[in-house]
Every structure is written in structure tokens, then in C-alpha cells.
VOBA-1610 file (N, C-alpha, C; in pm, whole numbers, padded with zeros to 5 digits, always signed):
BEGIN
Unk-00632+00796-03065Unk-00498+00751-03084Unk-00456+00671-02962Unk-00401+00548-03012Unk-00338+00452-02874Unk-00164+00439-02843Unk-00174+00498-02727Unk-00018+00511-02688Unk+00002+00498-02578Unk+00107+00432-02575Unk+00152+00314-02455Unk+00280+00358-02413Unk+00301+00451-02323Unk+00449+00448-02326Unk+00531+00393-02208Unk+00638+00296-02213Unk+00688+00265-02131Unk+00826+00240-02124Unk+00907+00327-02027Unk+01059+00365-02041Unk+01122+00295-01966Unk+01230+00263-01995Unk+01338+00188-01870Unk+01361+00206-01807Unk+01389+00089-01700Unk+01335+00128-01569Unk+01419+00290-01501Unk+01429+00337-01398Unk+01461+00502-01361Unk+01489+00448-01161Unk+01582+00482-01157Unk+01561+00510-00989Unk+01557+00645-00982Unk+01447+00707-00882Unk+01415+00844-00833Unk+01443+00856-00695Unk+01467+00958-00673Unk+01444+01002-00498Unk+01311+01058-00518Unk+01258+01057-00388Unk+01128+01036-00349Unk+01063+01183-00392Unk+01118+01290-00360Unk+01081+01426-00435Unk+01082+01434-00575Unk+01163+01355-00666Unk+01133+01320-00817Unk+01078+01261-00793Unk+01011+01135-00761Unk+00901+01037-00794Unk+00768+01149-00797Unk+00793+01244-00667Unk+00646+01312-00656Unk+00594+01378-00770Unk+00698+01436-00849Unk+00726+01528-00904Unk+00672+01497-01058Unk+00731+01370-01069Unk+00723+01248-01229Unk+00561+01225-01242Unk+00525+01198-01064Unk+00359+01120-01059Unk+00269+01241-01096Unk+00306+01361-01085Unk+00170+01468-01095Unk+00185+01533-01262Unk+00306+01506-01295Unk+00319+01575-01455Unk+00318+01459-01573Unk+00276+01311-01538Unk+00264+01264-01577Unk+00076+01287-01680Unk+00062+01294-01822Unk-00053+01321-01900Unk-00138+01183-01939Unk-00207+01210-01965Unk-00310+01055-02039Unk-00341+01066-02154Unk-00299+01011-02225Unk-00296+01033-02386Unk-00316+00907-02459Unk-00394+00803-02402Unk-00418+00697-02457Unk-00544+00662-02437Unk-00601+00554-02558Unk-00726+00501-02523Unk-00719+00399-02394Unk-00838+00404-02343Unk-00840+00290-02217Unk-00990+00216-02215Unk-01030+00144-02249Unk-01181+00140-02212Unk-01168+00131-02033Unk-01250+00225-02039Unk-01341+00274-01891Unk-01447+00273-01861Unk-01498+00233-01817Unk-01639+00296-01719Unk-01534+00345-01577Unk-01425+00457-01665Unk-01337+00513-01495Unk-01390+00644-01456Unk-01339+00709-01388Unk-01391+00774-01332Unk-01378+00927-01398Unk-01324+00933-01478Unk-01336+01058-01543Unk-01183+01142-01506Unk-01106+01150-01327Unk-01046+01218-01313Unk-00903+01123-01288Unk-00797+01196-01319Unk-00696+01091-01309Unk-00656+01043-01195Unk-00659+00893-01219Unk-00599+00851-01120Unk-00500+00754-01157Unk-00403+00744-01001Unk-00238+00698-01043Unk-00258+00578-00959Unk-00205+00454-01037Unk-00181+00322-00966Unk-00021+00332-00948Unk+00013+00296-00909Unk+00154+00256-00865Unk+00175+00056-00785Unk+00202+00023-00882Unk+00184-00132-00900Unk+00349-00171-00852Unk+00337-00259-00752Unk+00478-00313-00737Unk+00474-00472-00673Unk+00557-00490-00704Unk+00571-00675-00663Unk+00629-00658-00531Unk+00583-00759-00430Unk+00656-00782-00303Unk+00818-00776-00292Unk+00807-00729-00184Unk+00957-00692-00185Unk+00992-00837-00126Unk+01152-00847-00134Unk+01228-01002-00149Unk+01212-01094-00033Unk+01166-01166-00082Unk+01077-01301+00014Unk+01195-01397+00065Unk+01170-01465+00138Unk+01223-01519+00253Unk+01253-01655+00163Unk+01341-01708+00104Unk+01334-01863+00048Unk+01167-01880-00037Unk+01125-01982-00003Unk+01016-01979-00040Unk+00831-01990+00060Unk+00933-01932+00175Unk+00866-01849+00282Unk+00769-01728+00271Unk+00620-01748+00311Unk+00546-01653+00290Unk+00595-01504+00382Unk+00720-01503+00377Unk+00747-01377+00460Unk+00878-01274+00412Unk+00941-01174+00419Unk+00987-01096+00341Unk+01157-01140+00463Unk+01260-01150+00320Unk+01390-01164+00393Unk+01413-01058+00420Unk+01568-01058+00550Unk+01605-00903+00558Unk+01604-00777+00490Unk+01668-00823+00300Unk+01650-00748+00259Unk+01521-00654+00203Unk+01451-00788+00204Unk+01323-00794+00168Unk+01227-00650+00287Unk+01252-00629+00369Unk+01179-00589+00501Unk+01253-00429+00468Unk+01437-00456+00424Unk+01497-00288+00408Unk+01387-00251+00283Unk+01385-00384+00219Unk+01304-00277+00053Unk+01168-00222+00106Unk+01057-00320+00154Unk+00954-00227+00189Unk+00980-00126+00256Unk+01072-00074+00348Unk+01124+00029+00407Unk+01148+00162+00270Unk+01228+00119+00204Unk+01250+00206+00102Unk+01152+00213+00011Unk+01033+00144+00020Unk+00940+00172-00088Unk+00831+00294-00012Unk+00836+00248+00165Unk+00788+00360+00232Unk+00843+00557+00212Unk+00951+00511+00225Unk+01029+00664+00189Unk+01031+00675+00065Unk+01047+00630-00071Unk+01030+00673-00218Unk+00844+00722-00213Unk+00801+00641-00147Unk+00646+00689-00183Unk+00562+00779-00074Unk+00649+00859+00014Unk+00624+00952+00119Unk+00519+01022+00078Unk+00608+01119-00021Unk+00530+01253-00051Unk+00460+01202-00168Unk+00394+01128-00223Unk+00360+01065-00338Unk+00195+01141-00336Unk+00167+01137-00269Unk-00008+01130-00202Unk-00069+01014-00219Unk+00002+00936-00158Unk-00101+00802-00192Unk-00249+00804-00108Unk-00303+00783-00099Unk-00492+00830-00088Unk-00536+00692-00021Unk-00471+00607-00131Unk-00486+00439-00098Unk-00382+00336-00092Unk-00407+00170-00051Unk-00323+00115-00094Unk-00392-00033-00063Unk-00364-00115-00140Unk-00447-00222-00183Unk-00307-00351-00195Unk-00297-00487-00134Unk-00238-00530-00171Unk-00312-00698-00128Unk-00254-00781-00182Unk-00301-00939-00180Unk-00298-00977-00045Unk-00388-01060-00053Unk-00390-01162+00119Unk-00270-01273+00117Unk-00146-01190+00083Unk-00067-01315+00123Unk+00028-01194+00276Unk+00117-01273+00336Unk+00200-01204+00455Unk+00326-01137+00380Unk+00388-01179+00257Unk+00476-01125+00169Unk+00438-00970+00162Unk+00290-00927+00080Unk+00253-00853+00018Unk+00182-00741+00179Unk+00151-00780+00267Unk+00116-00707+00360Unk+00222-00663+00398Unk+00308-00710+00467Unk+00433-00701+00532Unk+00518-00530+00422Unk+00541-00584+00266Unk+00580-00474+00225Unk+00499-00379+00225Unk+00392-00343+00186Unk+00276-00250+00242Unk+00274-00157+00343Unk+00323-00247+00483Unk+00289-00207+00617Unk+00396-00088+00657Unk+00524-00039+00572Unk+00598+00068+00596Unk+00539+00209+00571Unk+00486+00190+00463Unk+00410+00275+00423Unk+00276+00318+00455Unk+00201+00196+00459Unk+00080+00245+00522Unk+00070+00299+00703Unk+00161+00253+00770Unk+00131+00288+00926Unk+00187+00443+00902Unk+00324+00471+00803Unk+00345+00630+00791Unk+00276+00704+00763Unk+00173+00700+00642Unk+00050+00766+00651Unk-00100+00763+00701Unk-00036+00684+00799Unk-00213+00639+00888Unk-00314+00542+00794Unk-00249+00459+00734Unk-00381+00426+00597Unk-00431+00259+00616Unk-00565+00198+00620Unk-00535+00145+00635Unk-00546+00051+00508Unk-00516-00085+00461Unk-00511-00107+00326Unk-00602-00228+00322Unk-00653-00224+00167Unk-00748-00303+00191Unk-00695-00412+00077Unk-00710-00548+00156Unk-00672-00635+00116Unk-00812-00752+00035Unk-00749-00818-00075Unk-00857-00856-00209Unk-00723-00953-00207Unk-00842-01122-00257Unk-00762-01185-00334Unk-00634-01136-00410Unk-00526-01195-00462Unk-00444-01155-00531Unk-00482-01212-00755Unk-00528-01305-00748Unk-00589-01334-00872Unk-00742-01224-00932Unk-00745-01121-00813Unk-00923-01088-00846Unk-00873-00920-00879Unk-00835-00934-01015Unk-00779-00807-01097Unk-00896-00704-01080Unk-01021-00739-01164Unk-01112-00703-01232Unk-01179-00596-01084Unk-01187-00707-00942Unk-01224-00679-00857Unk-01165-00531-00820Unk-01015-00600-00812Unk-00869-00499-00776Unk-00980-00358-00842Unk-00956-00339-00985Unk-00954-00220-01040Unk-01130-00157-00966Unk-01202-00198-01029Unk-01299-00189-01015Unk-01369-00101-00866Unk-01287-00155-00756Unk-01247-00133-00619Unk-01175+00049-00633Unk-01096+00006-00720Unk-00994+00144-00692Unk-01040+00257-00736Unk-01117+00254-00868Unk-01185+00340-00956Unk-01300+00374-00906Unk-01365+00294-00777Unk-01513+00324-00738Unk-01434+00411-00606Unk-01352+00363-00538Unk-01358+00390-00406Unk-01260+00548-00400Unk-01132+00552-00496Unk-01063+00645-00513Unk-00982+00711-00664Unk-01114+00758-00672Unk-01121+00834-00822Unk-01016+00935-00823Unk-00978+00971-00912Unk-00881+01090-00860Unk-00753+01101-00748Unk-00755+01007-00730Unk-00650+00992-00595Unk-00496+00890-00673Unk-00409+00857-00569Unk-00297+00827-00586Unk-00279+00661-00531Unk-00316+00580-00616Unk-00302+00475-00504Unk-00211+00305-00492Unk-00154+00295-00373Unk-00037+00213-00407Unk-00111+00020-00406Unk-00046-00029-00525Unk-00128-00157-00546Unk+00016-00244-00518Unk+00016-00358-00422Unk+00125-00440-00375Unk+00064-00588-00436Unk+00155-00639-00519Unk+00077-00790-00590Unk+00205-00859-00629Unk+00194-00986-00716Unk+00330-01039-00725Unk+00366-01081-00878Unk+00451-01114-00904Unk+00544-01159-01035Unk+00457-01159-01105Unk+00315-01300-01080Unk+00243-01310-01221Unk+00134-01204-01207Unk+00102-01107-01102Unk-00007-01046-01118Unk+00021-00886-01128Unk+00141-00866-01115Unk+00148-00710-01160Unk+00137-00665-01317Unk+00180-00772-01410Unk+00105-00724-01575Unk+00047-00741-01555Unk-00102-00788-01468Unk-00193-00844-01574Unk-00275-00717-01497Unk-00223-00668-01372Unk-00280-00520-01330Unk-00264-00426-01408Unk-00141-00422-01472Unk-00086-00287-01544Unk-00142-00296-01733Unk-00148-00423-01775Unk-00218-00439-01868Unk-00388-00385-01850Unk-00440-00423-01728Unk-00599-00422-01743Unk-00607-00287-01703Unk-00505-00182-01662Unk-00538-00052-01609Unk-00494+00006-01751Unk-00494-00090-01852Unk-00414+00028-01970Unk-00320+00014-02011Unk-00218-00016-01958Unk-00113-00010-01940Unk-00038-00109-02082Unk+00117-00116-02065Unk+00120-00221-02196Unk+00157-00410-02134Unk+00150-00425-02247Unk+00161-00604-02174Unk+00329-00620-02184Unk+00280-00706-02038Unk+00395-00683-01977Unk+00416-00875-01957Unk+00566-00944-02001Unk+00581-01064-01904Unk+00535-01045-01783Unk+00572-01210-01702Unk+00590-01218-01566Unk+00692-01151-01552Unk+00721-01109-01418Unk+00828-01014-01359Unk+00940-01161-01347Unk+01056-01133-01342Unk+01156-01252-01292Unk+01107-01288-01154Unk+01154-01404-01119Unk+01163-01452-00999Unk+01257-01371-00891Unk+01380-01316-00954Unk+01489-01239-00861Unk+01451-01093-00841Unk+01330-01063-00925Unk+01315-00930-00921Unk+01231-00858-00881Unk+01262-00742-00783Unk+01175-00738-00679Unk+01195-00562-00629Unk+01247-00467-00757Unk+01274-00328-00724Unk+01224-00271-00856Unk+01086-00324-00882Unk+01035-00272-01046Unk+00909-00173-00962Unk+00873-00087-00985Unk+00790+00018-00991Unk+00714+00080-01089Unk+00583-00008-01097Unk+00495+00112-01228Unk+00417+00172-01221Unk+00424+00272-01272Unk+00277+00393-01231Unk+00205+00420-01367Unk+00120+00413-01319Unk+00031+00431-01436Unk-00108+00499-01432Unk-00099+00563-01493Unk-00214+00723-01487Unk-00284+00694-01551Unk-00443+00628-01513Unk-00554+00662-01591Unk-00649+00746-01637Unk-00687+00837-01703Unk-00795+00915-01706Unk-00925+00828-01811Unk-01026+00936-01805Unk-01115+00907-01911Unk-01086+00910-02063Unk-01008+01007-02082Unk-00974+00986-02205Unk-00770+00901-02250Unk-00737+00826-02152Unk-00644+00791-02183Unk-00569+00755-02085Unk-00436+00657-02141Unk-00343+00646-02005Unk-00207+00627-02086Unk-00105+00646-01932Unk+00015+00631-01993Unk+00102+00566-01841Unk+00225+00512-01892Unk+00251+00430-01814Unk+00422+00438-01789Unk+00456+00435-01689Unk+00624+00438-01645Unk+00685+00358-01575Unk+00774+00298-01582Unk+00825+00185-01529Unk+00979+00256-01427Unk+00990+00235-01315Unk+01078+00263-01239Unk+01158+00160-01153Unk+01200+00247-01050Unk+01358+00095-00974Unk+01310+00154-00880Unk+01298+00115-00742Unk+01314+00142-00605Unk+01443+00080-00524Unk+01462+00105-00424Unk+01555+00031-00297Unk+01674-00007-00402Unk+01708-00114-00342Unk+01864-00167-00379Unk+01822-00251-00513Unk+01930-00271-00608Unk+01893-00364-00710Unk+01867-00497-00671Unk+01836-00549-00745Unk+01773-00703-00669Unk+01896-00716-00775Unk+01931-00914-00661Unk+02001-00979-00693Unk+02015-01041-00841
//
């Protein structure tokens, strides 16, 4: 049976997010060669960019801040985001809090992306930082449902998405401040 579920968007505090990510089930088909044990992507677009500056505006710099504290207690294991300075930059709140360091992949090299995550951290929790046109096509290829491009203004979408071997399921959330 194939089931896709995906709810509108939710702002959590960071002890509900933890809470949402571990009782979340897999109940959908996925083709895999995955790893058998579940594992959680948590897919988010760069937080709010500078004009059209490869670098994150003020607010842009509070949101990765707040994506650090929503995803504290999360267990993130990993975190993977594009070789651009946008996508590091939001990353870098989070990863220096948990000592992690992140490993950075083209932003077009999905296949790579997954492939990477499922070999390296099976079972684990791990945060994927990418942008407008490449977070469906992550959350689609992990399972997930098809998704547009994200807007251009929008930049506080959060999806997690739980793969197992026998299935996945998928949640869509809000972080930090609403985008403009």
C-alpha cells in the first residue's frame, strides 16, 4: 500500500519536534536498496539570503540560528548541505552546537545526496540544507510526495521524512519567524 502523507505546515518547539521525529511510522512503499532501519531526513531550504547575494541576510543568519535550537535535541547524527555560502552558513549554527562536521556535495547531485546518507548513516537522524528547486526533488526521491519549487520568499518550510525498508512517510513543518 502507497501512502504519502503530508500535513500543513506546523511550528513546533524544539522538544515537540523531538518528540514528532521519533513517533513518526513508515507505512509506505519506497523503492530502496535503503538500509533497512529508519532513517529521518529533515530537508530545509536556506535560510533568507542576502538580495541576490550568495550570503544569508540578517534575518536570514537569526533563522539559521533558530533552525539550530528547533533541531537541538533532534539527534541529528548528520548534516549534509550544498557548496553554495547560503546553504553552509545556515548549517553552521547547528553543526558547531553539536560538534558535527557536514559534508558538503554538489547541490544538483540528489541521487549522490541520498545514496551518501543511506550508506554513511543508516538509522540515524540527518539534517539536509539545499534550495527552492532542490528540496522536492530530495523529498520526492527519498519517498516523499511531489512537491513544487518552494517560493522564492520562502524560507521557514521544514520536512522530515522517515524512510524505512518497508515504507515512508512525510511531514511538512515552519521553523523561525514567518518569511516575508
Amino acid at each position: 500500500m502507497m501512502m504519502r502523507a503530508l500535513l500543513p505546515p506546523l511550528r513546533l518547539a524544539p522538544a515537540v519536534f523531538a518528540l514528532v521525529s521519533f513517533l513518526l511510522p513508515a507505512n509506505a512503499d519506497v523503492d530502496a536498496g535503503r538500509c533497512g532501519l529508519p532513517t529521518t531526513l529533515i530537508v530545509v531550504r536556506h535560510a533568507d539570503r542576502q538580495g541576490s547575494d550568495d550570503a544569508l541576510s540578517p534575518a536570514g543568519v537569526e533563522r539559521a540560528r533558530d533552525l539550530a535550537r528547533t533541531l537541538a535535541q533532534a539527534h541529528v547524527t548528520a548534516i549534509y548541505h550544498s557548496d553554495t555560502e547560503r546553504t553552509r552558513l545556515t548549517a553552521e549554527p547547528l553543526a558547531a552546537k553539536l560538534g558535527l562536521d557536514p559534508v558538503v556535495l554538489p547541490g544538483k547531485d540528489i541521487e549522490g545526496l541520498l545514496k551518501s546518507v543511506f550508506e554513511n548513516h543508516c538509522g540515524g537522524t540527518v539534517l539536509i540544507v539545499g534550495h527552492s528547486n532542490t528540496v522536492p526533488l530530495i523529498v520526492a526521491a527519498a519517498g516523499g510526495p511531489q512537491l513544487a519549487d518552494l517560493a522564492e520568499d520562502a524560507f521557514g518550510d521544514m520536512f522530515v521524512v522517515t524512510v524505512c525498508g518497508d515504507g515512508t512517510t512525510s511531514v511538512r513543518l515552519q521553523y523561525g519567524a514567518p518569511s516575508p
